[in-house]
C-alpha atoms as one frame of an Amber mdcrd trajectory, in Angstrom:
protein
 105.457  96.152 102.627 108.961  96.769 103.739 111.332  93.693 104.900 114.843
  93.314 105.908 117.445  91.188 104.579 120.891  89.849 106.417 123.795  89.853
 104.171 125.651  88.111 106.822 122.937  84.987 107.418 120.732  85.541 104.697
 117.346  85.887 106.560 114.248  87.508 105.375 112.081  89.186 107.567 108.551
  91.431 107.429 109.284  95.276 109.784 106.624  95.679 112.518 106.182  98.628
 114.997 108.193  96.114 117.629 111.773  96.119 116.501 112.615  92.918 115.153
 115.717  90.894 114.325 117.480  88.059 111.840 118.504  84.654 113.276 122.236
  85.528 113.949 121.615  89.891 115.108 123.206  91.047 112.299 120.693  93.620
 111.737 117.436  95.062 113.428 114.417  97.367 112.132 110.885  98.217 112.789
 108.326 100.726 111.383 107.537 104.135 113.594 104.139 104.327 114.802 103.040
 105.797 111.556 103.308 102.447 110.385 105.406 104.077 106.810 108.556 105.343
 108.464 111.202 102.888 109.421 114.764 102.468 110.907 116.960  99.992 110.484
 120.596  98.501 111.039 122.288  98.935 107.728 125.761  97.123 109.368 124.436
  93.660 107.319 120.476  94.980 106.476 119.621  95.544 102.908 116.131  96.816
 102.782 113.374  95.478 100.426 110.128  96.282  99.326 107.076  94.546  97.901
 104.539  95.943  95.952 101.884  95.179  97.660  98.783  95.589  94.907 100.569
  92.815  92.967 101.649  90.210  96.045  97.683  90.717  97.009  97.186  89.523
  93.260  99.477  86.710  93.501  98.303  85.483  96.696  94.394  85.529  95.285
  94.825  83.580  92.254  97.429  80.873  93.985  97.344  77.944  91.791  96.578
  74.030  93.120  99.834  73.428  91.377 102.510  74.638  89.542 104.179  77.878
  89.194 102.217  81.187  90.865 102.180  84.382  89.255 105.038  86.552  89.651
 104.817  89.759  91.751 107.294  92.778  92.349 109.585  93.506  94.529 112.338
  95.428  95.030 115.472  96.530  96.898 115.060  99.795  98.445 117.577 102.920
  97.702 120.297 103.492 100.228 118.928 107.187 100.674 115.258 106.519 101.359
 112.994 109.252 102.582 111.016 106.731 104.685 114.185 104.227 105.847 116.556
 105.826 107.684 119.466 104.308 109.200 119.930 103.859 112.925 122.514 105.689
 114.407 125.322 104.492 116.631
């Protein structure tokens, strides 16, 4: 799963095939069609990844209370076969 982060307003949010945006338009991204391949605003967008095998994990053994399991995630590489950066 690849998100977006705002450097300039700290949002968080999940890329879709619809280009989406943080709370203050620092930065923009959405997947291509293929659902793997995305582009983004890299002005104030720092992508991120989650590995999504372990958040599934995580999610399934939720506890009633207390600390959940951990799960990985990761920034993603400036030069990143599937996130390029938007032109202009």
């Amino acid at each position: 799963m690849k998100l977006l982060l705002c450097r300039r307003c700290q949002d968080v949010f999940k890329l879709q095939t619809t280009q989406r945006e943080c709370g203050c338009g620092g930065t923009w991204g959405r997947y291509d069609a293929d659902g793997l391949n995305a582009v983004y605003d890299d002005e104030f967008g720092v992508p991120i990844g989650f590995h999504n095998g372990s958040l599934a994990t995580a999610v399934k053994n939720q506890p009633l209370e207390g600390r959940g399991l951990r799960f990985d995630a990761f920034v993603i590489s400036k030069e990143c076969p599937t996130m390029r950066k938007a032109k202009g």
